[in-house]
FIRO-895503 format. One line per field, with one value per residue (C-alpha): residue in three letters; chain; x, z, y. Coordinates in Angstrom, 2 decimals, always signed. Example, Ala and Ser with C-alpha at 12.3 -4.5 7.8 and 13.67 -1.06 7.14 Angstrom:
BEGIN
rest: c(ala:ser)
kette: c(A:A)
u: c(+12.30:+13.67)
w: c(+7.80:+7.14)
v: c(-4.50:-1.06)
//
This chain:
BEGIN
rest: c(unk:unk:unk:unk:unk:unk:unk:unk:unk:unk:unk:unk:unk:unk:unk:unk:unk:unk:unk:unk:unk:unk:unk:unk:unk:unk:unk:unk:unk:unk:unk:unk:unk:unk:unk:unk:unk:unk:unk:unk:unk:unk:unk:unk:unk:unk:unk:unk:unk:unk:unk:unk:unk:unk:unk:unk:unk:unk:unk:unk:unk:unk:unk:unk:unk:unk:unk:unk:unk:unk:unk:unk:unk:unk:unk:unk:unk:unk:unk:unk:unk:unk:unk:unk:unk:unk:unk:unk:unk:unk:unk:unk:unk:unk:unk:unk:unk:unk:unk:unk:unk:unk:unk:unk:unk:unk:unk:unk:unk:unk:unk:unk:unk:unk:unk:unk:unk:unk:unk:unk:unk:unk:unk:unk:unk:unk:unk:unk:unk:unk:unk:unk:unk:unk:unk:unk:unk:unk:unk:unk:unk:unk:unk:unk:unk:unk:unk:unk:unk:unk:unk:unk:unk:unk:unk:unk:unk:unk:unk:unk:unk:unk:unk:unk:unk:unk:unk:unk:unk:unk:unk:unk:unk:unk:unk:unk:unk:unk:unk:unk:unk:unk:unk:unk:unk:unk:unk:unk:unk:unk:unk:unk:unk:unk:unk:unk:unk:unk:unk:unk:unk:unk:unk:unk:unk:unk:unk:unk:unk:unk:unk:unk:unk:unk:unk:unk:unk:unk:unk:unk:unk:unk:unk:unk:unk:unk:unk:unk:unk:unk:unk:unk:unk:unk:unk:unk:unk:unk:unk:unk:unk:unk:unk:unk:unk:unk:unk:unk:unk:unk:unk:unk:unk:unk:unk:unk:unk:unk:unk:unk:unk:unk:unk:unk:unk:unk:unk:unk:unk:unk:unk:unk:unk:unk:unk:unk:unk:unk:unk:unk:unk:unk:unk:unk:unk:unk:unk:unk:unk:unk:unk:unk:unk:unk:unk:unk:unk:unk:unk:unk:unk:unk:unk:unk:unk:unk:unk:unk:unk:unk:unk:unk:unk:unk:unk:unk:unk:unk:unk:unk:unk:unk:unk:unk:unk:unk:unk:unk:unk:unk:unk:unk:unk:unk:unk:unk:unk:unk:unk:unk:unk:unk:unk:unk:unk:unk:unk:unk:unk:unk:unk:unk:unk:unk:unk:unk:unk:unk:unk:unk:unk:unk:unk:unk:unk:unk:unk:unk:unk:unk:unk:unk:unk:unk:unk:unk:unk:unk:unk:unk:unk:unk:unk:unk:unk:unk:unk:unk:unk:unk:unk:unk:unk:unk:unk:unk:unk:unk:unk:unk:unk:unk:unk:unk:unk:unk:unk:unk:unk:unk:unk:unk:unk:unk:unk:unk:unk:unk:unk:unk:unk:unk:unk:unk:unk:unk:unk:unk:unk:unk:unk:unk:unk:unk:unk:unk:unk:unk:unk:unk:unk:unk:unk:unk:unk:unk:unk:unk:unk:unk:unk:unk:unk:unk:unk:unk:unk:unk:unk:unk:unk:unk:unk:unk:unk:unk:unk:unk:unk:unk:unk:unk:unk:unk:unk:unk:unk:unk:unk:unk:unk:unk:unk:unk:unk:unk:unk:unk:unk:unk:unk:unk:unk:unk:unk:unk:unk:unk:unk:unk:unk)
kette: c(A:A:A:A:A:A:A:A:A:A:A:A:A:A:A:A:A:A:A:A:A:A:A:A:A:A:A:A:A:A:A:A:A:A:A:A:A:A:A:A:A:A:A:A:A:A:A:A:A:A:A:A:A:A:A:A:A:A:A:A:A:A:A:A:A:A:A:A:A:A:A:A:A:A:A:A:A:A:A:A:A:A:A:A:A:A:A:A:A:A:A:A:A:A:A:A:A:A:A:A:A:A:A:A:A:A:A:A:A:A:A:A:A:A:A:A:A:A:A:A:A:A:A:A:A:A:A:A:A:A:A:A:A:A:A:A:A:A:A:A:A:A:A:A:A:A:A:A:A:A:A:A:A:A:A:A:A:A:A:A:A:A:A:A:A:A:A:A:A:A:A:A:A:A:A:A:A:A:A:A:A:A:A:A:A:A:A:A:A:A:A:A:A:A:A:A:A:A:A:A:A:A:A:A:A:A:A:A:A:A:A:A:A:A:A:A:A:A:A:A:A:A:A:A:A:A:A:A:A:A:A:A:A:A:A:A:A:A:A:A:A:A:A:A:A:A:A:A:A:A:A:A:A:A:A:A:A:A:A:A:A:A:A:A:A:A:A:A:A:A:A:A:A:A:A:A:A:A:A:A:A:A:A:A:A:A:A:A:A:A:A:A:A:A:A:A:A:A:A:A:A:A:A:A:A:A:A:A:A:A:A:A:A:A:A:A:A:A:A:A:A:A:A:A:A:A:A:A:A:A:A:A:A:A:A:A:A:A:A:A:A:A:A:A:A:A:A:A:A:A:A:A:A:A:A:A:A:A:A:A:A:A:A:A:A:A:A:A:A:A:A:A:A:A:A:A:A:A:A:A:A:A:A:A:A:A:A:A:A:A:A:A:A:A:A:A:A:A:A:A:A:A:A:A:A:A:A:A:A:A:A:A:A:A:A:A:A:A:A:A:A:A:A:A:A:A:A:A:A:A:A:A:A:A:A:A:A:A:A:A:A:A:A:A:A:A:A:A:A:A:A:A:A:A:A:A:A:A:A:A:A:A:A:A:A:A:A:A:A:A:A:A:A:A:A:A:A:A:A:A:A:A:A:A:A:A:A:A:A:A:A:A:A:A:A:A:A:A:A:A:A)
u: c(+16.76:+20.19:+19.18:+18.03:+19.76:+19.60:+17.82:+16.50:+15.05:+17.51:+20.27:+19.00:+20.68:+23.45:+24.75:+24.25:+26.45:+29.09:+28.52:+28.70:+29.34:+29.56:+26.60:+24.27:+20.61:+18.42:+17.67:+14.78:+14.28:+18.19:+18.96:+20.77:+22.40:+25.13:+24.39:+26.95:+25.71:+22.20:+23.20:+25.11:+21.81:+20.23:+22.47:+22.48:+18.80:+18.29:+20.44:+18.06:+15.16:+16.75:+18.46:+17.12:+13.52:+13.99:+11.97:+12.14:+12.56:+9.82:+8.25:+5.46:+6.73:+4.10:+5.20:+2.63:+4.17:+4.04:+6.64:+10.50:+13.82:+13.08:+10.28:+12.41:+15.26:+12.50:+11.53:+15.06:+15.77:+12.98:+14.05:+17.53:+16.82:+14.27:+11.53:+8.00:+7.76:+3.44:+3.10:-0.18:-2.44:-1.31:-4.51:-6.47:-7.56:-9.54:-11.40:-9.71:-5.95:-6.97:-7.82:-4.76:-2.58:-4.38:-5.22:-1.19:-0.50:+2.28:+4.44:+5.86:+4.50:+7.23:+5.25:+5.52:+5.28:+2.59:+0.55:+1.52:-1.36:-3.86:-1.81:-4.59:-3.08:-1.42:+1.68:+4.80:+5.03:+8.57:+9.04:+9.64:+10.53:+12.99:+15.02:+17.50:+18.73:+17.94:+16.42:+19.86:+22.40:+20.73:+23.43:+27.40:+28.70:+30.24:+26.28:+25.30:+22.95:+22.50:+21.46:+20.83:+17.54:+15.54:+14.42:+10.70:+10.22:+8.05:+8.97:+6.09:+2.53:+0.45:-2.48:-5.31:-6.93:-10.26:-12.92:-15.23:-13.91:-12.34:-8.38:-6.60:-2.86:-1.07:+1.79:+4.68:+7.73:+11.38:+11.44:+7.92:+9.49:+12.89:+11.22:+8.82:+11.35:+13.44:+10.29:+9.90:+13.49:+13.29:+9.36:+9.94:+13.38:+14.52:+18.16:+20.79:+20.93:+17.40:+16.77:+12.84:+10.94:+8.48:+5.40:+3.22:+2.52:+5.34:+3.38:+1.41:+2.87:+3.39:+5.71:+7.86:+7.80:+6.96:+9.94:+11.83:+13.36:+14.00:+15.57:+17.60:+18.60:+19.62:+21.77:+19.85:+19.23:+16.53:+14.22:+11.67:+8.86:+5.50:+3.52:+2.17:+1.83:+2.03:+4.30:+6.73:+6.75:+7.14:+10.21:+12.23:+11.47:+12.47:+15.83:+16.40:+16.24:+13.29:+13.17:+10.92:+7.42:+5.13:+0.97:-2.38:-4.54:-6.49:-3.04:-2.08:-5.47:-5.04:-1.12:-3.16:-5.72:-3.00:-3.09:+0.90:+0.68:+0.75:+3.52:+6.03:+9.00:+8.50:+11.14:+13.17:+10.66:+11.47:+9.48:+5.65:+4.40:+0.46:-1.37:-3.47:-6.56:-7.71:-6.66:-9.28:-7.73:-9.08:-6.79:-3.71:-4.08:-4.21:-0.56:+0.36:-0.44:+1.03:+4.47:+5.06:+8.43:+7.49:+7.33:+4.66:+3.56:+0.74:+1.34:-1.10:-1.78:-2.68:-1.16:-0.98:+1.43:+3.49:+2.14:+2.81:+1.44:+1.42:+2.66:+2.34:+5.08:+5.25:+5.69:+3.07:+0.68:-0.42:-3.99:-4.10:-4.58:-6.93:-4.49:-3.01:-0.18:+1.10:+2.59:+6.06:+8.88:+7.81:+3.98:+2.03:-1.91:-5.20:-8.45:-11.45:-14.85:-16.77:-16.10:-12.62:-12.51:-10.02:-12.33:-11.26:-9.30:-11.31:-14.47:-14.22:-13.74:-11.54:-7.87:-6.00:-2.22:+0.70:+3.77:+6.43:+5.70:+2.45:+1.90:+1.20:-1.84:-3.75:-2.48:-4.32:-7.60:-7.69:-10.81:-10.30:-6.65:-8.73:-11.18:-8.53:-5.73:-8.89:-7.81:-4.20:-4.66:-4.53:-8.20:-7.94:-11.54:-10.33:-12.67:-10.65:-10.37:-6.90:-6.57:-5.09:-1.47:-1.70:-2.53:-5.16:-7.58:-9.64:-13.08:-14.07:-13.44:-15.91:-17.42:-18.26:-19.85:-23.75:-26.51:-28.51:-32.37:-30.15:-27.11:-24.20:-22.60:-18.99:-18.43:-14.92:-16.23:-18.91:-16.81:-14.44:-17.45:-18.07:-14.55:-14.38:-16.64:-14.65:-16.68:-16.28:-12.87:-13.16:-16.30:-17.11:-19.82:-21.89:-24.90:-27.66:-30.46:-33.81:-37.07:-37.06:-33.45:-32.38:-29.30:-29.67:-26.00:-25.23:-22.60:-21.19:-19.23:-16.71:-17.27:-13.87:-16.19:-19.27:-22.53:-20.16:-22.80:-25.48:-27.04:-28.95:-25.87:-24.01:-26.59:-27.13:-23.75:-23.28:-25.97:-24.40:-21.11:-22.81:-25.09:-28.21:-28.48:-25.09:-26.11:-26.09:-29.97:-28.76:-25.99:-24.96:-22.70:-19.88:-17.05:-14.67:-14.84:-13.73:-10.95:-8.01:-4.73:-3.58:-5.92:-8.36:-11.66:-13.82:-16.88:-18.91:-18.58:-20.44:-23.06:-23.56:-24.18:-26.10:-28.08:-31.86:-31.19)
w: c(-16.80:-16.49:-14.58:-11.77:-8.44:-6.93:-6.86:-3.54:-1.35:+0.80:-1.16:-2.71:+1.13:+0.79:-2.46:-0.93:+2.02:-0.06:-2.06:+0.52:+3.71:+5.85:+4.70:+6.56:+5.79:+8.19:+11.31:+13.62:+16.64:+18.30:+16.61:+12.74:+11.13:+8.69:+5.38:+6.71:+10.32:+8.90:+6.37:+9.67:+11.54:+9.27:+9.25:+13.06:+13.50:+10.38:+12.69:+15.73:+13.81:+12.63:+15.13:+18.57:+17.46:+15.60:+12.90:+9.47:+6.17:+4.88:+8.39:+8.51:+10.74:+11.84:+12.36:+14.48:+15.22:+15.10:+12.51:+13.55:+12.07:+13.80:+11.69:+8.60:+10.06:+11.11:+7.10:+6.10:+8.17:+7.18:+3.83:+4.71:+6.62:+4.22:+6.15:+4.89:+6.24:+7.03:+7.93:+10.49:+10.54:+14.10:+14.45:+14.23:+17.37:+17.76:+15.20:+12.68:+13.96:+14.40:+11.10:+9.33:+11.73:+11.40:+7.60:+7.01:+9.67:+11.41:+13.61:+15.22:+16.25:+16.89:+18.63:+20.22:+23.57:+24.36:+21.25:+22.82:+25.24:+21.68:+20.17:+20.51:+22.11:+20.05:+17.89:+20.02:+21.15:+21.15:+21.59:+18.61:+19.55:+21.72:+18.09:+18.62:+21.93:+22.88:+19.54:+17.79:+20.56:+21.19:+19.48:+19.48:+16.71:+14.96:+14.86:+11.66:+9.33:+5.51:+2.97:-0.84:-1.71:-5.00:-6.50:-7.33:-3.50:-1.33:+0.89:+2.24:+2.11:+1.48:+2.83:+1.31:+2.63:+3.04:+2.14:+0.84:+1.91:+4.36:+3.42:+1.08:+1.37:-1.85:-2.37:-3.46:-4.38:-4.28:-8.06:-7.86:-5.30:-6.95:-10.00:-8.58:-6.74:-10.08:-11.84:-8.73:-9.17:-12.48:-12.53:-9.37:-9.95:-6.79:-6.30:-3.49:-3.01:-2.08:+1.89:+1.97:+5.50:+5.50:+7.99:+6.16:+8.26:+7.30:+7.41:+4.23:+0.71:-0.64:+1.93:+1.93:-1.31:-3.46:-1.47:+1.62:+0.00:-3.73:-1.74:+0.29:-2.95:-4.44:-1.60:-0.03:+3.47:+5.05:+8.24:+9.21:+11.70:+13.75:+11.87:+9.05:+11.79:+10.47:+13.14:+12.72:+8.96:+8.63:+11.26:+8.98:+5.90:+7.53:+8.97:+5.67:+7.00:+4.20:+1.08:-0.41:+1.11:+0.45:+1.55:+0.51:-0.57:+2.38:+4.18:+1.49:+2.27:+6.11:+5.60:+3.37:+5.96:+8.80:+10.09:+9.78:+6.19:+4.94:+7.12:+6.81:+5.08:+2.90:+0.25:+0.92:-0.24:-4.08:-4.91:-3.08:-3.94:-4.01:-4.13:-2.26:-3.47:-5.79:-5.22:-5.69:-8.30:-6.45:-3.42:-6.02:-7.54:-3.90:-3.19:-6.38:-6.28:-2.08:-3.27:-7.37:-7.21:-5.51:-8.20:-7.85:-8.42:-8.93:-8.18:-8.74:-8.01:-5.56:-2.87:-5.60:-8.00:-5.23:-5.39:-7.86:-11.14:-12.90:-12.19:-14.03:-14.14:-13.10:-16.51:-17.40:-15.03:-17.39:-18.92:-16.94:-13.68:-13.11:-14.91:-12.88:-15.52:-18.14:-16.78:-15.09:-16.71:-15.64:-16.10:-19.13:-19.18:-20.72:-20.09:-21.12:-20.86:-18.55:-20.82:-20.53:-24.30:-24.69:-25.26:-27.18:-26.33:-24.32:-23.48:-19.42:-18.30:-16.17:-15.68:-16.28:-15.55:-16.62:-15.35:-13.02:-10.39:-9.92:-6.73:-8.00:-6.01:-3.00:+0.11:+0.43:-1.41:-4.86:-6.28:-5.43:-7.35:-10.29:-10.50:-10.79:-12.73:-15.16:-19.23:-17.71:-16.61:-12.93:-12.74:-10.88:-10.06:-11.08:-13.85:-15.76:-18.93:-21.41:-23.54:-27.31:-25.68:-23.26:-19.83:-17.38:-15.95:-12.78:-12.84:-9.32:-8.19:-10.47:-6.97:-6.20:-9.19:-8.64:-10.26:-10.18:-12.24:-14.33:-15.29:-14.32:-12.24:-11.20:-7.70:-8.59:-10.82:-8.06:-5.47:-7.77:-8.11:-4.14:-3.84:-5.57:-2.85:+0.41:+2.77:+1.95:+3.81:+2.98:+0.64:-0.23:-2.77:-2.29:-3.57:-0.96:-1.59:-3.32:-3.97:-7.21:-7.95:-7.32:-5.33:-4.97:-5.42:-1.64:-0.65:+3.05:+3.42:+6.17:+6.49:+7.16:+10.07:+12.05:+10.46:+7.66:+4.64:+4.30:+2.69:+0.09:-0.62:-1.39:-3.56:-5.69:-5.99:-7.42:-9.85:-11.11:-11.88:-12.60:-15.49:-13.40:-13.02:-11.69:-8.90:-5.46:-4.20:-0.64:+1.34:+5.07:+7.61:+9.55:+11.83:+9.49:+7.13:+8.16:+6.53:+6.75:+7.72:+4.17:+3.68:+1.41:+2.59:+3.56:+1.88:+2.43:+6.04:+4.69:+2.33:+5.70:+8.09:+6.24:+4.38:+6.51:+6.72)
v: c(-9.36:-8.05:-5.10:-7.58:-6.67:-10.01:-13.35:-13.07:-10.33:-10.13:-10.70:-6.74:-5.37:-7.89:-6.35:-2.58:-3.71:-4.45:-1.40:+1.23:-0.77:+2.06:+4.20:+4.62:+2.49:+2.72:+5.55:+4.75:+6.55:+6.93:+3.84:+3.68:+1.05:+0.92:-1.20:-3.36:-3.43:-4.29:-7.00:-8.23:-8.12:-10.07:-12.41:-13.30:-12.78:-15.72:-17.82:-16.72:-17.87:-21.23:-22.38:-21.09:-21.30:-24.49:-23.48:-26.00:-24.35:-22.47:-22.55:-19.46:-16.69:-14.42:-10.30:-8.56:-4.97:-1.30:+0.18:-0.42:-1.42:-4.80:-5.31:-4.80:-7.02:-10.09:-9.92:-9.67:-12.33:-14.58:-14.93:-15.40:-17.75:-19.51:-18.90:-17.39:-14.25:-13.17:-9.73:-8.78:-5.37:-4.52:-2.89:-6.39:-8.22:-11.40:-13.33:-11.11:-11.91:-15.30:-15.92:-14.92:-16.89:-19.99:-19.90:-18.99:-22.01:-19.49:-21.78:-18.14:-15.22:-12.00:-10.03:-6.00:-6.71:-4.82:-6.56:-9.96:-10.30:-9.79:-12.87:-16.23:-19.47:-21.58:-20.29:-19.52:-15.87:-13.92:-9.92:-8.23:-4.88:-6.25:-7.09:-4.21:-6.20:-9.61:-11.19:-10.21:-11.05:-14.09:-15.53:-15.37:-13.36:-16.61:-17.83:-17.21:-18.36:-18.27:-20.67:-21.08:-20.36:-20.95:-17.67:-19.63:-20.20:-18.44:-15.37:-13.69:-14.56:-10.74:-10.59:-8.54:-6.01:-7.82:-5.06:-6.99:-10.35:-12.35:-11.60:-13.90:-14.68:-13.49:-15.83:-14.17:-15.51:-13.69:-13.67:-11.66:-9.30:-8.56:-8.02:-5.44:-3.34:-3.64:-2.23:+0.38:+1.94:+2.78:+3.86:+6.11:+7.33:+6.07:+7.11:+6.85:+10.42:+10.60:+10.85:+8.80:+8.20:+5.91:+6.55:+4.21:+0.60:-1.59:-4.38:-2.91:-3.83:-0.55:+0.71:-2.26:-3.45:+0.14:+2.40:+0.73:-2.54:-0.60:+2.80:-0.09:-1.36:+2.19:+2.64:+5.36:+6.39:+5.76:+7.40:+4.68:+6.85:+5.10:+7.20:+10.01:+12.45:+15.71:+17.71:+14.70:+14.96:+18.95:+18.84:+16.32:+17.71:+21.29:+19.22:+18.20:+14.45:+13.91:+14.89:+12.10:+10.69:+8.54:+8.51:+7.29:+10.42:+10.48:+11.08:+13.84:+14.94:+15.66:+17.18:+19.62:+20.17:+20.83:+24.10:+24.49:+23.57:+26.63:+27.95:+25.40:+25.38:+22.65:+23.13:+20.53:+17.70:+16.98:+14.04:+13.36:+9.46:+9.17:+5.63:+2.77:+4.49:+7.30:+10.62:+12.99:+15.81:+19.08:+17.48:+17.03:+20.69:+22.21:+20.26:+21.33:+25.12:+25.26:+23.45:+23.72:+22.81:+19.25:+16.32:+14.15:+10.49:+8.23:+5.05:+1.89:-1.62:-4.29:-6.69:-9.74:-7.48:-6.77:-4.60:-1.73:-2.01:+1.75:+4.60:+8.17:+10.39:+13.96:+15.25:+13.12:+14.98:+17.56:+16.85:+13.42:+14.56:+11.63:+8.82:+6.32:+6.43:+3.38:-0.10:-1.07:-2.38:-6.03:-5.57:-6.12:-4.86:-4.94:-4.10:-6.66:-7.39:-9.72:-12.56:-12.07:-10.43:-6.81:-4.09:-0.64:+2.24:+4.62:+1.88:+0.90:-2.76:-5.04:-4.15:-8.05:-8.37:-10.64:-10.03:-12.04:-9.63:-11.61:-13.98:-17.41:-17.48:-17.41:-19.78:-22.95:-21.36:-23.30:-22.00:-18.31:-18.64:-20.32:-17.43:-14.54:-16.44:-18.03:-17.22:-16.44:-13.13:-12.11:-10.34:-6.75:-5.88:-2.53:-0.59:+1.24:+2.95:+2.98:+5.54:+5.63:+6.57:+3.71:+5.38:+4.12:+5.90:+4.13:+4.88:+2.60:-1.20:-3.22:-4.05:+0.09:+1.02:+2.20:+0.61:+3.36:+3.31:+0.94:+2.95:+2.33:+5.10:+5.39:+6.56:+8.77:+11.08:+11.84:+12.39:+14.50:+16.90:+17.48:+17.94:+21.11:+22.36:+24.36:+23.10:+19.05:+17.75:+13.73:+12.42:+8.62:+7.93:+4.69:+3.15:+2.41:+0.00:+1.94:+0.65:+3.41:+3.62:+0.04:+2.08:+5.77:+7.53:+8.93:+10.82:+10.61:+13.41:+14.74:+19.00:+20.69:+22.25:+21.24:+22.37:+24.21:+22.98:+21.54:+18.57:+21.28:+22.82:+20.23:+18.67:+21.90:+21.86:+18.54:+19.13:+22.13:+19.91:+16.68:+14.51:+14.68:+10.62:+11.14:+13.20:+12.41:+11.44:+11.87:+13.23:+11.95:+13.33:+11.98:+12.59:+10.32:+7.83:+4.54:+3.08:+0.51:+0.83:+1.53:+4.30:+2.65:+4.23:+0.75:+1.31:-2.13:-0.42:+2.61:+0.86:-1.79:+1.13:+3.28:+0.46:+1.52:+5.16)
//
């Protein structure tokens, strides 16, 4: 526990600022901010909070933004101030953005201003973009805030993704947090000579939790951008502004896609993050054969872990290309049976967790924290398979796997399969309701050009490749595949829209 960097989440940019005070943290847009100027920040925006709002300790304070260094500085400030900091999707509107602010009882909404006319009635309402200028001036310098907080309390309440349910507010603690960035710095060899952006939502675990807060506890400078879009990607990478980036596959996926892919100088990147869902392995061999100097890494886990959980090494790469690597430091796993009961090495079941990364639970939902805490393991809903050297391999959520003719079919190695064809750009794998098959495996597919394959080509080819019970029955086209804002491809979405075709 030595290696701990702090006891509270902000106290991991406190101890940078008096590090290397005058390096710079954080660049977004023409703004940057020293680690001094930012610790500052935080400071007087906790007192903002506190004092000007009148918010009571461990108030909920709602963020609802696009990606910025004010978001960063309202979460900062949050758990300076000893407030419970809920992050929003910015992309959800009505009954959905309802929801979370009522179930987390948010007392404060900071809001974009152009989001603010999507915020419901009720919770106060202040500009959060405007955090570089008014929300941080507010105050007179000599306004400050800061308090003693216990390391057990609450900080943030994550909010899952809600794919196959309405979302559930992980609640994680700064001793959860501090322990996962702790485990994130030395699984990801995050270092302060390492230039990261991050183009993932903010808002979203992994880019918080899994780079921004560890690289600001390294020391490192950091690019925040409002997106992955590609042209903005290349042109800092060929600046040498970035030289480390993280992205769901299906991100990885379109920078592969991009017509300037191949003509880019690209050299600069050293180290390429993958996670938030499974990357297909055709996908990683094409990034690996177009840039084989770049070092790559899976990383694994969920919201409730804080969310990373595994991670597997480049060097460990080799013969694994479909691992999701061996735990953290701070993370201890098995896989079990439905009865809660550790199966063997190499047999698929449940991934179950200990760790103190862990949230303690879900906010104000008793019975769904009894169900995944029950025997004392946090339950994943991730199948998975260990091997005898203790790496994980994901075969599908336990919720995706296909029942089909009574066999048990994992979607992954499916869509594995079609990737290897030129022709497929994005696949999902689902099981649709048949009268024969109980679900028939069916593969909706994205073509890297209109009218590029066909549905008989694609099935022949899949045959060829496959067992033939693991065979697509049926293949569907579409312009995309809907996903969330994390990249997980939503496939209820799929199995609800194609469910009569």
């Amino acid at each position: 526990m030595e290696r701990l960097l702090s006891r509270t989440v902000d106290g991991v940019l406190r101890m940078s600022a008096q590090r290397v005070p005058e390096r710079i943290a954080v660049r977004y847009a023409d703004r940057s901010w020293t680690y001094a100027e930012l610790d500052a920040a935080v400071t007087t925006a906790a007192a903002v909070l506190r004092e000007r709002y009148g918010l009571q300790e461990r108030a909920r304070v709602a963020t609802y933004g696009h990606n910025s260094d004010a978001c960063l500085i309202a979460f900062l400030a949050c758990s300076r101030a000893d407030l419970i900091h809920v992050p929003v999707n910015h992309h959800l509107t009505g009954q959905d953005l309802e929801y979370i602010l009522r179930q987390s009882g948010s007392s404060l909404v900071l809001a974009d201003p152009a989001l603010m006319d999507r915020v419901p009635a009720g919770p106060g309402v202040r500009p959060l973009r405007d955090t570089g200028d008014s929300f941080l001036t507010a105050l007179d310098e000599q306004d400050t805030y800061d308090t003693d907080r216990d390391a057990r309390e609450y900080v943030q309440l994550l909010y899952t993704s809600g794919t196959t349910a309405l979302p559930k507010g992980a609640r994680m603690t700064h001793r959860a947090l501090v322990h996962e960035y702790d485990s994130a710095i030395d699984a990801l060899d995050l270092s302060e000579d390492d230039r990261p952006v991050h183009s993932l939502p903010l808002y979203h675990s992994a880019q918080m939790h899994v780079f921004l807060l560890p690289y600001l506890a390294v020391g490192a400078e950091n690019t925040i951008v409002d997106g992955p879009d590609p042209a903005v990607l290349f042109d800092l990478i060929e600046a040498g502004r970035a030289d480390s980036l993280f992205a769901p596959p299906t991100v990885w996926i379109g920078l592969s896609n991009h017509p300037e892919f191949a003509s880019r100088d690209l050299s600069a990147l050293r180290k390429a993050y993958y996670g938030a869902s499974i990357m297909p392995v055709p996908v990683l061999e094409r990034l690996r054969d177009r840039l084989p100097g770049l070092r790559f890494y899976n990383c694994f886990g969920q919201s409730e872990i804080g969310p990373l959980a595994t991670v597997l090494r480049p060097d460990e790469h080799e013969g694994r290309m479909d691992s999701c690597g061996r735990p953290v430091r701070h993370v201890e796993a098995k896989v079990v049976d439905e009865e809660g009961e550790e199966v063997p090495d190499g047999t698929p079941g449940e991934v179950v967790y200990r760790s103190p990364q862990l949230c303690d639970g879900y906010w104000d939902k008793p019975q769904e924290t009894r169900e995944a805490f029950r025997g004392g393991w946090f339950r994943s809903g991730d199948l998975a398979v260990r091997d005898a050297e203790g790496y994980y391999t994901v075969v599908d959520r336990v919720k995706d796997v296909i029942n089909s003719g009574g066999v048990l079919v994992a979607s992954r190695q499916v869509e594995d399969a079609l990737y290897t064809h030129p022709d497929v750009a994005e696949v999902a794998v689902v099981g649709l309701p048949d009268e024969r098959w109980i679900e028939a495996v069916t593969a909706v597919v994205v073509p890297r050009a209109p009218g590029a394959v066909t549905e008989a080509e694609l099935l022949g080819h899949a045959r060829r490749k496959l067992a033939p019970f693991k065979a697509p029955k049926k293949v569907l086209f579409v312009d995309e595949l809907p996903r969330n804002a994390s990249g997980k491809i939503l496939k209820r979405e799929l199995r609800d829209r194609f469910a009569a075709s």
